[in-house]
C-alpha positions in Angstrom: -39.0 63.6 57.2 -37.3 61.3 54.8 -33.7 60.1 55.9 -30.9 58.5 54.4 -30.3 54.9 55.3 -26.8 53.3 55.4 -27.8 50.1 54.1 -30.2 51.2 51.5 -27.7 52.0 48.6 -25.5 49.5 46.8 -22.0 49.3 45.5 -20.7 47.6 41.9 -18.0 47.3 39.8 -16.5 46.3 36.5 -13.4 46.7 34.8 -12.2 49.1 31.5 -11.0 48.9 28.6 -8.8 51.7 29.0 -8.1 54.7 31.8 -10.1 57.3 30.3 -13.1 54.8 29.4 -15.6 54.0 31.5 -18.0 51.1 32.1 -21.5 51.6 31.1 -23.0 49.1 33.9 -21.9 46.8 37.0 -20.1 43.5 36.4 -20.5 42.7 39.9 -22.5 44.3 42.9 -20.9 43.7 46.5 -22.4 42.8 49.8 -20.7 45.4 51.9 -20.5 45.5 55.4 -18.9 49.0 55.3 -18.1 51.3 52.5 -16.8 54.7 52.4 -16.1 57.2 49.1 -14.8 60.1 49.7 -13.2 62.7 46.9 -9.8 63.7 48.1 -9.7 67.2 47.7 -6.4 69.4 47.9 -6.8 73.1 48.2 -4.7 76.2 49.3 -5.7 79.2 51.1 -3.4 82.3 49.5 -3.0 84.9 51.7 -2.5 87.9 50.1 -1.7 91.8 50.6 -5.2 93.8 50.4 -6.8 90.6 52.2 -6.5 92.1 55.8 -7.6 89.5 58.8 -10.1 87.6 56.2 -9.6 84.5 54.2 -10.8 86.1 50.6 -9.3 83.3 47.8 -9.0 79.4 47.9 -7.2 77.6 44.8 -8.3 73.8 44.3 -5.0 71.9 43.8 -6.0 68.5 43.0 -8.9 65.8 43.0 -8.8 62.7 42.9 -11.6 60.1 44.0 -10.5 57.6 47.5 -12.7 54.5 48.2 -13.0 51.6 50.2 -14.9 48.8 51.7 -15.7 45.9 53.5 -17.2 42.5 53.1 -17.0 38.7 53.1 -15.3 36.8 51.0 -17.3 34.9 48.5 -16.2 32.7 45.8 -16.6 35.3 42.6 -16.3 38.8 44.8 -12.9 37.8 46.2 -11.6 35.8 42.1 -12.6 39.3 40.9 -10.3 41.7 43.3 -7.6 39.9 43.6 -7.5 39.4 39.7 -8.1 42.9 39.3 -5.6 43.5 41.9 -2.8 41.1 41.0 -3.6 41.6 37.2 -3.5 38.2 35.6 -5.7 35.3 35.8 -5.6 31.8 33.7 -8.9 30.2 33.8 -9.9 26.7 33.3 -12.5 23.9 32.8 -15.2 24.1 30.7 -17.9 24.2 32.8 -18.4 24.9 36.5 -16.5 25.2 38.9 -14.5 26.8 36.9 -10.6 27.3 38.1 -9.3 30.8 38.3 -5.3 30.6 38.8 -4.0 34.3 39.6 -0.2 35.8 39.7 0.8 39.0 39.1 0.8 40.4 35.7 1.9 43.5 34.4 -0.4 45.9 35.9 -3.6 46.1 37.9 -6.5 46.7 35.9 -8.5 49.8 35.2 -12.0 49.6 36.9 -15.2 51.9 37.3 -17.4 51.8 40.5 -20.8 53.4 41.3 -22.1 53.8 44.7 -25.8 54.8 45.0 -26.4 57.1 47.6 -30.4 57.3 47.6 -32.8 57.0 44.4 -31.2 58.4 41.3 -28.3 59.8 43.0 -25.6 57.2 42.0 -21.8 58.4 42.6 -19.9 56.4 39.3 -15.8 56.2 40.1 -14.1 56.1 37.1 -10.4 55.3 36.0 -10.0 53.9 39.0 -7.5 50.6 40.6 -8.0 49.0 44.0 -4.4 49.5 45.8 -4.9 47.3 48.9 -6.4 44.0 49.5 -6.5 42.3 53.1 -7.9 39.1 53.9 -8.4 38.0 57.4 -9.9 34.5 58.9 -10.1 34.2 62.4 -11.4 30.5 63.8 -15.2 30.6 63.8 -15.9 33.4 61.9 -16.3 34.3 58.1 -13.3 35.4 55.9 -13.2 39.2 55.4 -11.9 41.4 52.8 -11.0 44.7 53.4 -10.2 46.8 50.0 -8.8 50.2 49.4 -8.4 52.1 46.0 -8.4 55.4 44.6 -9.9 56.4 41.2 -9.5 59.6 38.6 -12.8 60.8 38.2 -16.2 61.0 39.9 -19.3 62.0 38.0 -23.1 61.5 39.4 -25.6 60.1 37.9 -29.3 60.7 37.8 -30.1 57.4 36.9 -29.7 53.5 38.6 -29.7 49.7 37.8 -30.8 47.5 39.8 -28.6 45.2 41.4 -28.7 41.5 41.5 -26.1 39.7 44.2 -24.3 36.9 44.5 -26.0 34.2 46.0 -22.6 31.5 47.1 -21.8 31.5 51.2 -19.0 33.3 52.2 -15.6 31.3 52.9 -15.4 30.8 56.9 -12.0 30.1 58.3 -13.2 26.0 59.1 -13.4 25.5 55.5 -9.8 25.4 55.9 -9.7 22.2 58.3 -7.2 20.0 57.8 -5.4 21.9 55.0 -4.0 25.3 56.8 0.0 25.0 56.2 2.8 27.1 57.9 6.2 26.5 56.6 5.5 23.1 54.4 3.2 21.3 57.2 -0.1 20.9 57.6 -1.1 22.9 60.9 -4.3 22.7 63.1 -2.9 25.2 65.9 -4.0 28.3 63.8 -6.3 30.7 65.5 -6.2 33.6 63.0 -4.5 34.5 60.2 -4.0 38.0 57.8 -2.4 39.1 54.0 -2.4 41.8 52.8 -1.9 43.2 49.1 -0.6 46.0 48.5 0.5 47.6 44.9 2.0 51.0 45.6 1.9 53.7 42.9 1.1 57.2 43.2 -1.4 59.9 41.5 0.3 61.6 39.0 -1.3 65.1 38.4 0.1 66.9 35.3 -2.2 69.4 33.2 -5.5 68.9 35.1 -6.9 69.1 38.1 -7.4 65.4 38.6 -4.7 62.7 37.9 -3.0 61.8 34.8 -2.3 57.9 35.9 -1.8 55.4 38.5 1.1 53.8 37.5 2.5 50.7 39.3 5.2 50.9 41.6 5.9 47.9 43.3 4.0 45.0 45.1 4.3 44.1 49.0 2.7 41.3 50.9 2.5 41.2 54.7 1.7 38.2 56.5 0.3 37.2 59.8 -0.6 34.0 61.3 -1.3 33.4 65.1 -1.0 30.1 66.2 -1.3 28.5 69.5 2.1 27.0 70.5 2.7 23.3 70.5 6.7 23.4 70.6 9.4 25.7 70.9 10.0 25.1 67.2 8.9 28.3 65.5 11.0 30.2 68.3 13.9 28.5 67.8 13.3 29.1 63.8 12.3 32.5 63.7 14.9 33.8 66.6 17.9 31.8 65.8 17.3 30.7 62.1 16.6 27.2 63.5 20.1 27.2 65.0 21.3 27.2 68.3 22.7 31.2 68.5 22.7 33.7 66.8 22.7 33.7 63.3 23.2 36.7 60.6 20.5 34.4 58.6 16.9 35.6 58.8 14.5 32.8 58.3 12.5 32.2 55.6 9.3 30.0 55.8 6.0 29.7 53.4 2.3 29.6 53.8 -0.6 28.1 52.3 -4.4 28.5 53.2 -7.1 26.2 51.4 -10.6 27.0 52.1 -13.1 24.8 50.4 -16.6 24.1 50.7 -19.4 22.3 48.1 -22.1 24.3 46.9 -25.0 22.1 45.0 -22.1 19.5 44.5 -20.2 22.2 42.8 -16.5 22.7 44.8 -15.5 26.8 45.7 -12.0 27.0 46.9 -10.2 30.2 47.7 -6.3 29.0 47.6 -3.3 31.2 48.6 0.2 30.3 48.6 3.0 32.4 49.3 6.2 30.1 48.9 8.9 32.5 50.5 8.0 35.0 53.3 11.0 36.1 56.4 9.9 35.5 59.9 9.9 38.0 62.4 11.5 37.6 65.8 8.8 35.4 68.3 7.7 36.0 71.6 6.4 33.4 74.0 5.6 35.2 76.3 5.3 34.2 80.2 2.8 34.8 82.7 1.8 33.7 86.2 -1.5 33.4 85.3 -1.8 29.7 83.6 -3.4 30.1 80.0 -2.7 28.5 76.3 0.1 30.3 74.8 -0.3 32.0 71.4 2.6 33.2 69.1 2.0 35.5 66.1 4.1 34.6 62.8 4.6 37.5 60.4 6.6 38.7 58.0 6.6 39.9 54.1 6.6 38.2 51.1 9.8 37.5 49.3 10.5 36.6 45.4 12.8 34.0 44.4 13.6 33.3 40.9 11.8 30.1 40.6 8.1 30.9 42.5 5.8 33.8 42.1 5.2 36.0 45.0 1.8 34.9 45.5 -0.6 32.4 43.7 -4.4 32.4 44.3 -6.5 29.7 42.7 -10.3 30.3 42.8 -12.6 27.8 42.1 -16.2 29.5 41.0 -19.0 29.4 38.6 -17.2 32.6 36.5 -16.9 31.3 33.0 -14.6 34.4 31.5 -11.0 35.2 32.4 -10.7 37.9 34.5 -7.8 39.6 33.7 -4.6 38.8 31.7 -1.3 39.6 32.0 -1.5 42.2 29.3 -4.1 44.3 31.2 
């Protein structure tokens, strides 16, 4: 008996013109490690005189179409979602690498996806836009994305393409040596770090059974970095705004991860900087057991008149801009 395989399907991408036009192919197929679309489906039993003890009428309230996945971060997938995400992107060079510099812009950008679930069944996402992005790095190990979206549609499709993949390395966290950063300085004590993305804005149903738009809302970064600790400095800075009580000042620090690596003499770079973020209060905690003490630095990204929230500069061989601020 034939069975369904997990690994045996693929998933792509590409971005619209508009909400209510779809892509006619992939831009970009991914290298998931999980993936999950699922139509969100609202419904209401009524209950009604005549019915007796049995359930006899359901009403379908709303559909709307909920995805996400997993994967490593490689030099195009992770330029195109966060570009999608984050909505503007000013490329340069004229030849690769090419240099992808990405802010936010005015909106995220409109996207279909398809999913093929076995031969000629192909699940096709339309007017869709990612809403979450995280990225994680933990030392030794690959950089993962983790992205979550929801889209208007979902139509399935008799028909397939065949994918072709991406063939660059995926970014591993000692790509960053030498050029991790917490607040300014250059750090080596990180063990792990995590941002995530996320641009609020909810479904809005009006005269159909599926939503109308996905309007923008508002953006919100939360950042995590865990470092082993050298000095009581970060305590002192986080708990007592670098003072020596208490303070009704709340901290404020940056962050800045570089990862780099050559690929046939041709540089890929995944960049972040996020130039004002609050610090949360610090633990070191203390245990008989002796053991290297690790302290976890988080808080949420914060916009000041003179910086973006958050700049990402990707370094690729993508020779089109991505998205501009416009989209």
């Amino acid at each position: 008996m034939t069975k369904l395989i997990s690994n045996k399907g693929y998933l792509g991408f590409c971005k619209q013109t508009s909400r209510t036009h779809p892509a006619s192919a992939p831009e970009h197929y991914v290298r998931y490690t999980e993936a999950k679309f699922v139509p969100d489906q609202a419904t209401t039993v009524l209950k009604e005189g005549g019915d007796g003890e049995y359930a006899k009428t359901v009403i379908k309230n709303s559909h709307k179409e909920k995805f996400n996945f997993k994967c490593a971060a490689r030099p195009e997938l992770v330029a195109y979602i966060l570009a999608y995400l984050l909505g503007d992107d000013t490329k340069g060079g004229g030849s690769d690498p090419y240099t992808h510099t990405i802010i936010r812009g005015t909106s995220r950008l409109w996207l279909t996806l398809w999913r093929k679930i076995k031969d000629l069944v192909v699940q096709r996402v339309e007017g869709a836009k990612i809403s979450t992005v995280t990225i994680e790095g933990e030392a030794g190990k690959e950089i993962t994305l983790a992205v979550e979206g929801e889209g208007c549609w979902g139509t399935v499709l008799g028909s397939e393409t065949i994918p072709t993949y991406e063939t660059s390395a995926p970014f591993v966290f000692y790509h960053g040596n030498g050029r991790f950063k917490n607040d300014g300085a250059v750090t080596s004590e990180i063990k792990k770090f995590s941002i995530k993305i996320a641009v609020k804005g909810e479904a809005l149903q009006t005269d159909d059974v599926v939503p109308g738009d996905i309007p923008d809302q508002a953006l919100d970064i939360d950042v995590k970095l865990e470092l082993y600790a050298a000095s009581s400095a970060e305590w002192k800075k986080a708990n007592y705004n670098n003072g020596a009580s208490v303070s009704s000042g709340i901290y404020m620090g940056s962050m800045e991860l570089d990862l780099q690596y050559t690929e046939s003499a041709k540089i890929r770079q995944l960049k972040i900087t996020i130039p004002n973020m609050t610090w949360q209060s610090i633990d070191i905690p203390m245990a008989g057991n002796p053991e290297p003490v690790t302290q976890e630095i988080a808080g949420i990204a914060v916009k000041n008149s003179a910086d973006e929230l958050i700049t990402v500069v990707c370094k690729n061989d993508l020779s089109a801009t991505l998205a501009d601020a416009g989209s």
